[in-house]
MARLUM-121677 format. One line per 3 residues: for each residue x, y, z of N, C-alpha, C. Coordinates in steps of 0.02 Angstrom, whole numbers. Layout:
BEGIN
X Y Z X Y Z X Y Z ~ ...
This chain:
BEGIN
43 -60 0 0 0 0 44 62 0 ~ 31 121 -52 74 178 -57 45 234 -3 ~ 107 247 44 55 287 100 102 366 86
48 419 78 55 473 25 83 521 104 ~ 124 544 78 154 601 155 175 671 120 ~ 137 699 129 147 784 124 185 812 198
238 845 143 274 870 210 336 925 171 ~ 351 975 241 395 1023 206 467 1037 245 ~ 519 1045 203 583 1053 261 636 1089 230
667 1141 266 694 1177 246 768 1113 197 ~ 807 1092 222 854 1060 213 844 993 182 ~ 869 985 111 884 904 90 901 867 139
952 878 156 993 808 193 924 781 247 ~ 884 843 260 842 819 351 820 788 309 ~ 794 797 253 692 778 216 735 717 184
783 703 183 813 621 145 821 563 214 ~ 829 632 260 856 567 341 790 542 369 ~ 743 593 346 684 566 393 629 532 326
655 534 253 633 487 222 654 419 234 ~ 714 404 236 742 341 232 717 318 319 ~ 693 344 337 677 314 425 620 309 438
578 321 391 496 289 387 501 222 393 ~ 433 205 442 461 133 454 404 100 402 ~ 364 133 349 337 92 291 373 52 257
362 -18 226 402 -22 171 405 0 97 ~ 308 27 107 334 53 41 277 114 38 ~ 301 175 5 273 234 1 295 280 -50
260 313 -30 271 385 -110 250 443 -51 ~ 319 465 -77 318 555 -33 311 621 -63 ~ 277 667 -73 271 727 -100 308 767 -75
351 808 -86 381 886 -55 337 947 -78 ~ 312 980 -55 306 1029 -85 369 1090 -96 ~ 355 1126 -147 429 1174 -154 426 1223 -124
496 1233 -111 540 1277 -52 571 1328 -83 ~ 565 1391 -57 628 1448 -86 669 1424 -63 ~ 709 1384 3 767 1363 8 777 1305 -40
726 1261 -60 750 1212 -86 742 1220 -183 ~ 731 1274 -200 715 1276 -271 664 1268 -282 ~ 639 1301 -356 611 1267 -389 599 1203 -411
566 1162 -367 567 1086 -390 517 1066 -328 ~ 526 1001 -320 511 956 -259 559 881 -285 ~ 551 842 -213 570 807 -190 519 755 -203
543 661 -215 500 628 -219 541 568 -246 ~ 501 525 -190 529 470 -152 479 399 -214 ~ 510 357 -248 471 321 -256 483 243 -251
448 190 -242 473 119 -228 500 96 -267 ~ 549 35 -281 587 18 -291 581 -71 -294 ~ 620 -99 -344 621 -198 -335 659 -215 -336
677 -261 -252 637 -271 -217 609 -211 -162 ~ 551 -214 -122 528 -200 -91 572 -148 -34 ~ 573 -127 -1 650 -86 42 673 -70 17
688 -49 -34 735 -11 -78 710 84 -110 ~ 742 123 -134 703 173 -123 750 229 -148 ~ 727 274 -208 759 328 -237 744 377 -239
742 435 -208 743 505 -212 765 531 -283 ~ 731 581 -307 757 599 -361 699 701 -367 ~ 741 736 -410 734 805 -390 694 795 -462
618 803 -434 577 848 -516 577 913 -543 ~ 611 933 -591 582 1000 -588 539 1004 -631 ~ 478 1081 -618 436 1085 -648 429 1109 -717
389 1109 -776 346 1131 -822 407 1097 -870 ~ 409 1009 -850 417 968 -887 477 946 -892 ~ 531 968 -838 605 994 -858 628 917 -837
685 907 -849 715 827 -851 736 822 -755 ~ 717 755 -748 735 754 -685 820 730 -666 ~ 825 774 -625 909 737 -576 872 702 -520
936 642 -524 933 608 -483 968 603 -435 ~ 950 625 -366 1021 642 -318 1047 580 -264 ~ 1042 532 -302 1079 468 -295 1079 454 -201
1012 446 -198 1005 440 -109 959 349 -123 ~ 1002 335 -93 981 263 -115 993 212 -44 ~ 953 170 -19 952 146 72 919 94 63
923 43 87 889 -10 105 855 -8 175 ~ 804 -9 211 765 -16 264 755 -74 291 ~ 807 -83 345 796 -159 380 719 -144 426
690 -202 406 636 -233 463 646 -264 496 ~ 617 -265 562 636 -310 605 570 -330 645 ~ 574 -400 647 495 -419 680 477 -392 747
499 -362 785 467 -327 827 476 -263 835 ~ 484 -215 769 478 -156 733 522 -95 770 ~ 569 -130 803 624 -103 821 681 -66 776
711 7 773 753 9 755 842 -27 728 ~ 857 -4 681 908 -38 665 982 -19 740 ~ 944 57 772 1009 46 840 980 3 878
924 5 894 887 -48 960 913 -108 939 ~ 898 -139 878 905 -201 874 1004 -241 869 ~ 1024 -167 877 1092 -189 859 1125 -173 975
1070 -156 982 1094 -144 1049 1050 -207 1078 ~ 1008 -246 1055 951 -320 1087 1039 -344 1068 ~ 1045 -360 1006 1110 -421 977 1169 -395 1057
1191 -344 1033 1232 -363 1086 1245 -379 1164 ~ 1189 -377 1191 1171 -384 1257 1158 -454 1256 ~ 1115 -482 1198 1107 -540 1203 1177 -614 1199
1216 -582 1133 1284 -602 1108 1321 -592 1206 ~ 1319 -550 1226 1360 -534 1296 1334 -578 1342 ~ 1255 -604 1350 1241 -634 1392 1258 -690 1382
1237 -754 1317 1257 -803 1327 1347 -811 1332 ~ 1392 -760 1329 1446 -781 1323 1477 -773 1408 ~ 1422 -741 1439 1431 -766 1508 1460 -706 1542
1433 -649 1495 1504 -564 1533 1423 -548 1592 ~ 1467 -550 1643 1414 -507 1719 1386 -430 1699 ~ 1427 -390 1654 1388 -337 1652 1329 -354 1595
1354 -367 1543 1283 -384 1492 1216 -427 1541 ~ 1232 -453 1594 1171 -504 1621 1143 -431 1674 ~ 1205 -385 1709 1172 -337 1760 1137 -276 1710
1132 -268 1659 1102 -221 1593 1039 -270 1575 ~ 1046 -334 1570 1013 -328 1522 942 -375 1588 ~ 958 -374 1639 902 -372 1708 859 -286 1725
931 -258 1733 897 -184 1730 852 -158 1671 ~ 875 -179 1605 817 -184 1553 742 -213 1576 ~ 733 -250 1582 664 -282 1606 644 -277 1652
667 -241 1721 661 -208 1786 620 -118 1747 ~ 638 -118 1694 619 -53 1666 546 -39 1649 ~ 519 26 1682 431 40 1663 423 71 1581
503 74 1581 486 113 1513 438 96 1473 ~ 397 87 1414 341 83 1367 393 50 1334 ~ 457 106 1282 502 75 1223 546 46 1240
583 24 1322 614 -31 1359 585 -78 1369 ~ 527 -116 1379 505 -156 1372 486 -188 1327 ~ 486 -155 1257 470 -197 1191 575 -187 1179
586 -176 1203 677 -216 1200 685 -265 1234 ~ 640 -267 1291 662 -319 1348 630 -373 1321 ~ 577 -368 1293 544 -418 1277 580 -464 1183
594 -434 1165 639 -430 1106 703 -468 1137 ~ 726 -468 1195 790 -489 1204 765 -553 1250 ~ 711 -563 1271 678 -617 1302 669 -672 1251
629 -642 1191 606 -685 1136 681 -727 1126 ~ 710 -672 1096 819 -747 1084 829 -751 1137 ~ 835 -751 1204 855 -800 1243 822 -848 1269
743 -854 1264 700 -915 1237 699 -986 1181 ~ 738 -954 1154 732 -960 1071 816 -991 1100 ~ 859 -966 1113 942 -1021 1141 918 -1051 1191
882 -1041 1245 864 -1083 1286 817 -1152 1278 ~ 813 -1160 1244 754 -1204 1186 818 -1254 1158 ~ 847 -1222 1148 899 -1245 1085 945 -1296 1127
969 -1250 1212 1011 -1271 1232 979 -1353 1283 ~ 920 -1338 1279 891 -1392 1318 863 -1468 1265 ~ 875 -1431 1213 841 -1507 1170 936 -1536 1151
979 -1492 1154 1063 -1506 1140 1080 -1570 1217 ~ 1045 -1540 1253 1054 -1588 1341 983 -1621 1339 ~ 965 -1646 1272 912 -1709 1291 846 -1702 1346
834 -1642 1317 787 -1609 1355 780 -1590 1434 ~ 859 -1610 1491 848 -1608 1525 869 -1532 1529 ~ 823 -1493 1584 852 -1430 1620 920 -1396 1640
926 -1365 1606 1003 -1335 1610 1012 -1304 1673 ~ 959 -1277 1727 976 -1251 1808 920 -1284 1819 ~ 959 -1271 1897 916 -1302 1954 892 -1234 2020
841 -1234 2008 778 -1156 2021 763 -1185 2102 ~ 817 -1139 2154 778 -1149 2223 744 -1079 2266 ~ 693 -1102 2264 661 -1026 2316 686 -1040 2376
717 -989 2409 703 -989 2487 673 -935 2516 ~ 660 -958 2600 619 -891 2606 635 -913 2696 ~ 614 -867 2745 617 -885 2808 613 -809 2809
586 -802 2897 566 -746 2952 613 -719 2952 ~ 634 -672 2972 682 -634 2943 724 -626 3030 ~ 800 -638 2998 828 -668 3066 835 -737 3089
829 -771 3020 844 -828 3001 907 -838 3004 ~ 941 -802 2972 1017 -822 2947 1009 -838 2861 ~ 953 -801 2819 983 -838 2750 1023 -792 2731
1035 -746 2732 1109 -702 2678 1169 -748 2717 ~ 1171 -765 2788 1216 -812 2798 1229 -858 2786 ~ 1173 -906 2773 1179 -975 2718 1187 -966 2689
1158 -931 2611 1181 -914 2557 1246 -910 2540 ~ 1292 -865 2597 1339 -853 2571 1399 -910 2596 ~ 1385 -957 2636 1417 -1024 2647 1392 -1051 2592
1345 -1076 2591 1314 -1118 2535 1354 -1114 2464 ~ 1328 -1036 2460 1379 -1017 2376 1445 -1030 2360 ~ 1464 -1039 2416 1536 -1024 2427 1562 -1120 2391
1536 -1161 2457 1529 -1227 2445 1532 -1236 2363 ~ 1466 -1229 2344 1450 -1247 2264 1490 -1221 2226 ~ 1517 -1131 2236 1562 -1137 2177 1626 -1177 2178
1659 -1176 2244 1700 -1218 2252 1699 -1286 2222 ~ 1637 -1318 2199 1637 -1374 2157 1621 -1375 2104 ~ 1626 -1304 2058 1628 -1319 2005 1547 -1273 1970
1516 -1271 2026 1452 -1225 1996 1451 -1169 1992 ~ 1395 -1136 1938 1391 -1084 1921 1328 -1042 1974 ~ 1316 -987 2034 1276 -976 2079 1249 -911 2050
1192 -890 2044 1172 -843 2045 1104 -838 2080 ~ 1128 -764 2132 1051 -766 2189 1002 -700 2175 ~ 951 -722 2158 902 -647 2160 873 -660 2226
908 -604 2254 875 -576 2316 820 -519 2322 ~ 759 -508 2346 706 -481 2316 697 -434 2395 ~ 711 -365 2391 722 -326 2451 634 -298 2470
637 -291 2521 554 -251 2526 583 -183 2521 ~ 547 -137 2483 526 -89 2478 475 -30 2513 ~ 515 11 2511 478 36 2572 383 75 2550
361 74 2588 293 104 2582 280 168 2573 ~ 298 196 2616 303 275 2620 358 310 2548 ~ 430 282 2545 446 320 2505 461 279 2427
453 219 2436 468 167 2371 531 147 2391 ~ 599 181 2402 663 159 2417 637 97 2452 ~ 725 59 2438 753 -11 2463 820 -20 2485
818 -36 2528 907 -44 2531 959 -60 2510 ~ 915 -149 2465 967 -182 2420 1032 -188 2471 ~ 1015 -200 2515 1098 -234 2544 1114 -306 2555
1071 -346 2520 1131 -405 2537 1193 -424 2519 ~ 1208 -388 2452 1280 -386 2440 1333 -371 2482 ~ 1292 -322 2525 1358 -299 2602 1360 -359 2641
1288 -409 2649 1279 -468 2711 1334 -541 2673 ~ 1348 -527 2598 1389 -566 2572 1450 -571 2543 ~ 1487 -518 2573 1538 -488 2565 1596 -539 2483
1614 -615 2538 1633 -654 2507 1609 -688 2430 ~ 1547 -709 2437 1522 -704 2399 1509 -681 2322 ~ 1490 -610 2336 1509 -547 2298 1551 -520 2255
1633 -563 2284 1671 -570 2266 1686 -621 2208 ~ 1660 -673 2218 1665 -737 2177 1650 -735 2129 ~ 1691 -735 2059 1665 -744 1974 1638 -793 1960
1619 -829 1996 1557 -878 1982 1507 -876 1998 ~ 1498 -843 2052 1431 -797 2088 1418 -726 2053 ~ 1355 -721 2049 1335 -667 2039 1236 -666 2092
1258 -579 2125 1194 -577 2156 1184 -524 2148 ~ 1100 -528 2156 1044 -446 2113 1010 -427 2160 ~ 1019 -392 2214 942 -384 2244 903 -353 2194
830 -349 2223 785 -321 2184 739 -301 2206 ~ 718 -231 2219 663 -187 2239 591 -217 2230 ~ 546 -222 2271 498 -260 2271 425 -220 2231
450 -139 2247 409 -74 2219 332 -82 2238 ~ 316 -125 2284 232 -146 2325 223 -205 2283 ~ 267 -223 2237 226 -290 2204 192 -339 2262
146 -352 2249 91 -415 2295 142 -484 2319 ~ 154 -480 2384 198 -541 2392 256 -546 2391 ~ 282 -479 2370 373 -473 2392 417 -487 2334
370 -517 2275 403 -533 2228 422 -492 2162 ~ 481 -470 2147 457 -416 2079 419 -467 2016 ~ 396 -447 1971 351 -466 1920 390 -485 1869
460 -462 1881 532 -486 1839 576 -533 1855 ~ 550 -562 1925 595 -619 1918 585 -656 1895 ~ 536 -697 1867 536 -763 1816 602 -741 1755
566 -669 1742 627 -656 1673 695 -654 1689 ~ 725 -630 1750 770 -652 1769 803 -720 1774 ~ 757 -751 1798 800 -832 1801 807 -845 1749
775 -838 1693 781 -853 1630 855 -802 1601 ~ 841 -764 1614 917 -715 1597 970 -755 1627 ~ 969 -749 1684 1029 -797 1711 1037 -864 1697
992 -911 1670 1012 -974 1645 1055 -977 1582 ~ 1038 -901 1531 1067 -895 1473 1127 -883 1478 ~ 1165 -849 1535 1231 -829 1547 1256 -890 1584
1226 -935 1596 1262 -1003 1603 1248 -1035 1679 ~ 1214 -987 1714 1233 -1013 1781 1180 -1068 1788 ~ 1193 -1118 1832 1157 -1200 1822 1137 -1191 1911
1146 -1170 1946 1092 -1145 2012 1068 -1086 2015 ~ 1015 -1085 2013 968 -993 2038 935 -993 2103 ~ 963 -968 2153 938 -964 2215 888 -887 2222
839 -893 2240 783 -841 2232 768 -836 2316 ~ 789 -778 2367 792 -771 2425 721 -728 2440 ~ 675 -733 2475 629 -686 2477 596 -658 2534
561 -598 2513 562 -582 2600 501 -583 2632 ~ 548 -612 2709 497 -635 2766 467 -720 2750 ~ 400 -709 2773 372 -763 2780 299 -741 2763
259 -766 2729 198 -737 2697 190 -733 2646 ~ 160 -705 2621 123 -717 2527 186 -709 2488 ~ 239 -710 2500 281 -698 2444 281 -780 2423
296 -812 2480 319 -870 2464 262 -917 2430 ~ 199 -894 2408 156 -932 2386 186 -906 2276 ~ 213 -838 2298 236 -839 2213 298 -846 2195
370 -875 2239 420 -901 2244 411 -962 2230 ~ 364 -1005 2246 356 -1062 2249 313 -1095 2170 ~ 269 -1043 2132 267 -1024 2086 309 -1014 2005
386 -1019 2044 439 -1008 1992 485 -1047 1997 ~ 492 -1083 2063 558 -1135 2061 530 -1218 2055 ~ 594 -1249 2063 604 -1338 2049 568 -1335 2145
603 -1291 2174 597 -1332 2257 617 -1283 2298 ~ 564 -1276 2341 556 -1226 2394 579 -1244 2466 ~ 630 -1202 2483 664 -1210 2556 648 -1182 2613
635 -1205 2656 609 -1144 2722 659 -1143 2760 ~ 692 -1097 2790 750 -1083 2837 696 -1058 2882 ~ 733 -1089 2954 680 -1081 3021 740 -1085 3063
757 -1014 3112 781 -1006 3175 758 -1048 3226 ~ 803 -1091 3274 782 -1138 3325 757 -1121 3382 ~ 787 -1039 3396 730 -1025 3451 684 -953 3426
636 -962 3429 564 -917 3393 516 -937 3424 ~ 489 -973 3488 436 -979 3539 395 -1031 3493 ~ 346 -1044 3484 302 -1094 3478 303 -1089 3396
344 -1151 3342 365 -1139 3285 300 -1154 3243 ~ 267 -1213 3265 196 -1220 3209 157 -1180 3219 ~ 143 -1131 3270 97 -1098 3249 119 -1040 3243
182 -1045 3221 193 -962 3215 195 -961 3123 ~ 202 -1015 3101 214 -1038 3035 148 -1039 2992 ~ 129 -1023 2926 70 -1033 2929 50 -1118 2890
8 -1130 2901 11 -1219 2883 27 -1222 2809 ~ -4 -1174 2763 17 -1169 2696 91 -1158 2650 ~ 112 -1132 2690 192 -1132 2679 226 -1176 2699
203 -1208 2751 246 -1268 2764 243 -1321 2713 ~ 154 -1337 2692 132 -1379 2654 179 -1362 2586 ~ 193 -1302 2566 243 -1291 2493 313 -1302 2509
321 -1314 2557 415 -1347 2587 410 -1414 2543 ~ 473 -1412 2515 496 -1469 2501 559 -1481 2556 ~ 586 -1438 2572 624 -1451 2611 629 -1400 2675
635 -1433 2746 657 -1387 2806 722 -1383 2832 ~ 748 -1334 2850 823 -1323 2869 828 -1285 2924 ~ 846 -1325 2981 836 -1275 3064 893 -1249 3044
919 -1183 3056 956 -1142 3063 983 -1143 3136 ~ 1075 -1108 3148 1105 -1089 3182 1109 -1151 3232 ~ 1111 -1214 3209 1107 -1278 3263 1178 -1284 3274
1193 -1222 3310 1261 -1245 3362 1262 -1230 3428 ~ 1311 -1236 3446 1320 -1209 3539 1270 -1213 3576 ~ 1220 -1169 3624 1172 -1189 3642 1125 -1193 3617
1106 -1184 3557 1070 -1168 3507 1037 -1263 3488 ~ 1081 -1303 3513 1096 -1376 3473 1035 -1421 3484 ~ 1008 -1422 3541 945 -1442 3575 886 -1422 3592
850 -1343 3563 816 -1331 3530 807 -1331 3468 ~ 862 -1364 3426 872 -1356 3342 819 -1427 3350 ~ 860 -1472 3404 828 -1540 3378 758 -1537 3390
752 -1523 3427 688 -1514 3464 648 -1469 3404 ~ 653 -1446 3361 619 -1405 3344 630 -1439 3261 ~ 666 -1509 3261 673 -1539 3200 617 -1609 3218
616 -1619 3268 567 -1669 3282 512 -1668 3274 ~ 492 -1579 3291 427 -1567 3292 395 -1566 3217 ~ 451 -1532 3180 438 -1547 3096 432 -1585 3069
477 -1641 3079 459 -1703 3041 392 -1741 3059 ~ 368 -1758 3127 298 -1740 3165 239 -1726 3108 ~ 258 -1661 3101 202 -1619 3072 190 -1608 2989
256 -1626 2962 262 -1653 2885 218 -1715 2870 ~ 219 -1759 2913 197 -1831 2891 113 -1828 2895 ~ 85 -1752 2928 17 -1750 2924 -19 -1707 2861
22 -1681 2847 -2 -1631 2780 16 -1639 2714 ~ -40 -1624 2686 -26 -1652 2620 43 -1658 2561 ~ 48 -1702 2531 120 -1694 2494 93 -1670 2434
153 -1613 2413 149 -1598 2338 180 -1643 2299 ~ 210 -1672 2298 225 -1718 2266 225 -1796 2287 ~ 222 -1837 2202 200 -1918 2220 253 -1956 2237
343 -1931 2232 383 -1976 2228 433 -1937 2296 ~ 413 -1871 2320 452 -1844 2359 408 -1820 2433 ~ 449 -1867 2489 408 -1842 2565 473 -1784 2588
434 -1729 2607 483 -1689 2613 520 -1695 2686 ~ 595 -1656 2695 637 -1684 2753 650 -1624 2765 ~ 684 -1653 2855 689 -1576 2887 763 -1603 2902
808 -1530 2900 879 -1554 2916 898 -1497 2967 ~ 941 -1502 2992 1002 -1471 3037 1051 -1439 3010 ~ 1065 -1355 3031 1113 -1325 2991 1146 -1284 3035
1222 -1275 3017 1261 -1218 3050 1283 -1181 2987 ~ 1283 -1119 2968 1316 -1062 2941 1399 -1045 2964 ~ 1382 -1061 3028 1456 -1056 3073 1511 -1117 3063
1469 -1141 3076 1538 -1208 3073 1533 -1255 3015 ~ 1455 -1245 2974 1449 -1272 2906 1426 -1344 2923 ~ 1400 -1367 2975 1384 -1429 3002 1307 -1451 2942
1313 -1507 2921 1239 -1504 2894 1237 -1469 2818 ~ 1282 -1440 2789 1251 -1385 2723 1282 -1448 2684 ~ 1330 -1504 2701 1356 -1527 2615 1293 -1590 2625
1260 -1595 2677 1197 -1658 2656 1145 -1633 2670 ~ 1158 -1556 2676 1075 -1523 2632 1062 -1535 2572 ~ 1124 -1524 2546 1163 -1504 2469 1117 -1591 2442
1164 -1659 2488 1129 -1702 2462 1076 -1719 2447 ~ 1028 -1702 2486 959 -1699 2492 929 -1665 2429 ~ 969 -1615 2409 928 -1555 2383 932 -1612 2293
1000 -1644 2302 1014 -1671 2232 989 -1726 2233 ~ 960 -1768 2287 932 -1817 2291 834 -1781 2249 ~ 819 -1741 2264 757 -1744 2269 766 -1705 2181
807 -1681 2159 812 -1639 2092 806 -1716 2041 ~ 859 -1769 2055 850 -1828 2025 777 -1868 2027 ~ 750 -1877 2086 709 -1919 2078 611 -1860 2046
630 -1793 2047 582 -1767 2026 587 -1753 1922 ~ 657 -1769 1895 688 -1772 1843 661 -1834 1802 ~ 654 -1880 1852 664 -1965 1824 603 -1979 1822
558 -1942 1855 462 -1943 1871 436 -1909 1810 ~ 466 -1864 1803 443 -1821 1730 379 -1763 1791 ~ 399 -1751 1840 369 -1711 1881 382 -1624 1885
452 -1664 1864 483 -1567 1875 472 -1534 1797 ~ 466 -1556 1761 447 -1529 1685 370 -1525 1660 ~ 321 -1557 1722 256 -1559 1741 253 -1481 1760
280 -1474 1843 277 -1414 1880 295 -1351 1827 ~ 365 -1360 1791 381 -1308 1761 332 -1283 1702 ~ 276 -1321 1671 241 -1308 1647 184 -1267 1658
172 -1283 1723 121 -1255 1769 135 -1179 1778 ~ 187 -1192 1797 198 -1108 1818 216 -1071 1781 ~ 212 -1093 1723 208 -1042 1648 163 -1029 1657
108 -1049 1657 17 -1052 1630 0 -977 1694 ~ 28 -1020 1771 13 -981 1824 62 -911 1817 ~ 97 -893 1802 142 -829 1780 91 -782 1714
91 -833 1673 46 -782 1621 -4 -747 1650 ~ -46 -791 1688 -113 -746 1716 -87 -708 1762 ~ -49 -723 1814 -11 -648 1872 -6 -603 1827
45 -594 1781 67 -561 1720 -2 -507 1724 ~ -55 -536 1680 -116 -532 1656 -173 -480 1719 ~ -157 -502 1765 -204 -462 1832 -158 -396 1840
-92 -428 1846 -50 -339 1844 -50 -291 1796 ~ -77 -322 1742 -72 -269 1697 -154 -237 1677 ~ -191 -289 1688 -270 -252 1695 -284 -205 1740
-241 -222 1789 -255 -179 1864 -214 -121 1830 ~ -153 -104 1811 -123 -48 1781 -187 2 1730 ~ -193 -47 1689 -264 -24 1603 -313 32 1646
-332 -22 1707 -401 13 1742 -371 67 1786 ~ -329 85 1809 -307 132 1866 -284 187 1806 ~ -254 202 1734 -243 204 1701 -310 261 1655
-356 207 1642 -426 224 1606 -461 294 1612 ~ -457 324 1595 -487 402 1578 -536 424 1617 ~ -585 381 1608 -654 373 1651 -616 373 1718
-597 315 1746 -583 288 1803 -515 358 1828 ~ -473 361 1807 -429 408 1846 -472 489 1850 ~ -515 496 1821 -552 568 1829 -602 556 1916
-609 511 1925 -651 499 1970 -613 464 2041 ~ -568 423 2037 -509 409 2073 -514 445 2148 ~ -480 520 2141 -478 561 2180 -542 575 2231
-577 597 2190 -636 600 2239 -686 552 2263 ~ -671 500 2236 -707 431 2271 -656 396 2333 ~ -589 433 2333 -543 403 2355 -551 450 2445
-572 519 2437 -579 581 2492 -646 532 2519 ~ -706 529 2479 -753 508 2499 -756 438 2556 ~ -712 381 2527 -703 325 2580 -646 362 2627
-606 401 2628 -574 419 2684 -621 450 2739 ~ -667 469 2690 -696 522 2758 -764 495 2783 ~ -774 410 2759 -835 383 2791 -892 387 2750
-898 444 2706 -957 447 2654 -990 382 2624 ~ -940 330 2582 -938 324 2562 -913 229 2569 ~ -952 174 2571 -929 109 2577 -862 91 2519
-800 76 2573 -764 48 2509 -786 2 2447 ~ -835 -31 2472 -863 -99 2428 -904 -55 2354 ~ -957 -11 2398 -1004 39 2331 -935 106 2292
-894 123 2300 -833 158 2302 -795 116 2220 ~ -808 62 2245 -751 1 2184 -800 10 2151 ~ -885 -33 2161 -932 -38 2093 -940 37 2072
-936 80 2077 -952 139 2039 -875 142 1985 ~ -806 130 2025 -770 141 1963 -779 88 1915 ~ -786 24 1954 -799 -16 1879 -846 -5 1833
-914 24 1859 -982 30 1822 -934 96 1762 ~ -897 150 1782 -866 175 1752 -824 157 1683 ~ -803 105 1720 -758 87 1676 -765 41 1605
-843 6 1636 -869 -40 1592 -896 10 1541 ~ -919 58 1559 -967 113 1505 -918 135 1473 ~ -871 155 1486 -821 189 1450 -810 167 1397
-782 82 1396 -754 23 1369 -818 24 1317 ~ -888 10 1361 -934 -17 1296 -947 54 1235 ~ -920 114 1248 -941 159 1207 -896 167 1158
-839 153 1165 -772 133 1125 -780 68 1092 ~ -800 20 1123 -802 -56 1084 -867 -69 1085 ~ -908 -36 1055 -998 -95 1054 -997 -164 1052
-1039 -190 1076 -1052 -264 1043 -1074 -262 975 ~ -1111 -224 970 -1196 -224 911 -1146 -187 844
């Protein structure tokens, strides 16, 4: 289709730069004439094949045309990205799988991004590392190239202190660690501290480790809405464990649990009465328990508080058909217990591998991610919506000040919002 553009500019060179950067492939341009530009006009016509494209100077009352030899080919690109964008997706992507830490800390902060035209990059650079990750898993016989653990515990647990024994351990044998740590965010001002890199000093250090905290910004549950894309970023840069740390104890861990192979609970040995401070549902998503700090006097409430778990595991339901989950004993300090956590953890990765269970789960929580995805971004559309943000404010004074039932407060913006919608989209 020839799409007709009237337009006027003092200068050739602009009216040739911003011809050749139409993102049509194919069109016919009019100039009208310029005292700066002569007697004449300008005019752009298509070319075979298709992308191709010659400027040439008419002049009028019949006179022979010059041709001022402006001649360009127009790359397309399927997700209608520029030829710099797409040469800045290649190399971030080229940087990630070759395993460089800054291309993986760029190209996380990419998809951490609200931008509108950062996100159709992020997503552009998601699509090829989908697309190698695909590649690299049917090359390994379809088995999983990392192994995805959530942890989570009350805070004063000791996990930046496990973690950073733990990490330490694994790279020492040869693995590749990378931890998204997911910081709460504050309420009042949005800031985060992002310090576990200070709680992991060692760690931090290690070129086989790499760790991200990540601002939570009120997401529901502690979790940013980018970590799935993250683990996936970091599997492409090679690392074969993703430890996902999250905070507290509470709804986060119902969407941590959502994204990994196997969910860990770290539990301090003395915390007063542990099952019911726990809520039964999180325990029920443990695949595995790990008493923390079981040294010195610490050693006989650890047990005591490992007895009571295993106890209380054998009454609640199992998520899985081939795995009863276990409670173990841990020191950070003296490292007592972490290399036959470690076993455990590889014991239960094999026999959920060999079940065809863990490529079950991982399926699942695609399906369950799309729709999260899907509620966050409707809830954005509607807070967003024309109708609805004109009215916002003062329905918002109104429930502050009692007028007004929060419950009748919501149906009026939706009744809003639905009218809006049906006057823009009819059925009929």
């Amino acid at each position: 289709m020839n799409i007709p553009l009237l337009l006027q500019h003092p200068h050739q060179r602009h009216v040739l730069k911003g011809l050749l950067r139409t993102p049509f492939p194919r069109y016919h341009c009019i100039f009208r004439p310029s005292a700066r530009l002569g007697p004449g006009s300008l005019r752009a016509r298509p070319l075979d094949p298709p992308g191709l494209h010659c400027a040439e100077r008419v002049l009028p009352s019949g006179c022979l045309r010059r041709p001022l030899c402006a001649r360009a080919t127009l790359k397309e690109h399927p997700e209608g990205l520029s030829d710099k964008e797409q040469r800045f997706v290649d190399k971030l992507y080229t940087g990630l799988i070759q395993g460089q830490r800054a291309c993986l800390a760029e190209a996380i902060t990419l998809i951490e991004s609200t931008h509108r035209r950062k996100k159709d990059l992020a997503q552009a650079l998601l699509q090829k590392v989908l697309a190698y990750h695909r590649e690299q898993e049917r090359l390994n016989k379809g088995k999983p190239r990392a192994f995805r653990v959530g942890l989570s515990g009350p805070p004063g647990a000791g996990k930046s202190t496990f973690i950073e024994y733990f990490g330490k351990m694994l790279t020492e044998r040869g693995h590749k660690l990378s931890v998204l740590a997911v910081d709460p965010s504050s309420c009042a001002s949005g800031g985060s501290l992002l310090g576990d890199k200070t709680r992991m000093t060692e760690l931090s250090r290690d070129m086989n480790a790499y760790i991200r905290p990540s601002p939570t910004r009120g997401t529901l549950g502690g979790v940013t809405r980018t970590t799935n894309e993250a683990i996936l970023l970091c599997e492409g840069g090679g690392y074969d464990i993703i430890l996902i740390e999250t905070v507290g104890v509470g709804q986060s861990e119902f969407a941590v649990a959502d994204m990994v192979d196997m969910f860990v609970l770290l539990l301090p040995p003395a915390g007063g009465d542990e099952l019911q401070g726990i809520k039964r549902g999180i325990i029920e998503m443990a695949d595995l328990v790990a008493i923390t700090k079981s040294d010195g006097d610490l050693i006989v409430p650890a047990r005591r508080i490992q007895a009571e778990y295993v106890s209380a595991l054998k009454l609640l339901r199992r998520r899985s058909g081939v795995w009863q989950p276990k409670v173990v004993r841990i020191s950070a300090r003296s490292g007592e217990g972490i290399a036959e956590m470690w076993d455990r953890m590889r014991e239960f990765w094999d026999l959920m591998l060999a079940s065809g269970e863990l490529a079950a789960r991982r399926q699942q929580q695609q399906k369950v991610w799309m729709w999260n995805l899907i509620r966050e971004s409707v809830l954005e559309h509607f807070r967003a919506h024309p109708a609805v943000r004109e009215q916002i404010p003062l329905l918002e004074r109104k429930v502050l000040s009692g007028a007004l039932p929060p419950g009748l407060a919501a149906d009026l913006l939706l009744k809003a919002f639905q009218a809006r919608t049906h006057e823009m989209y009819p059925t009929h």
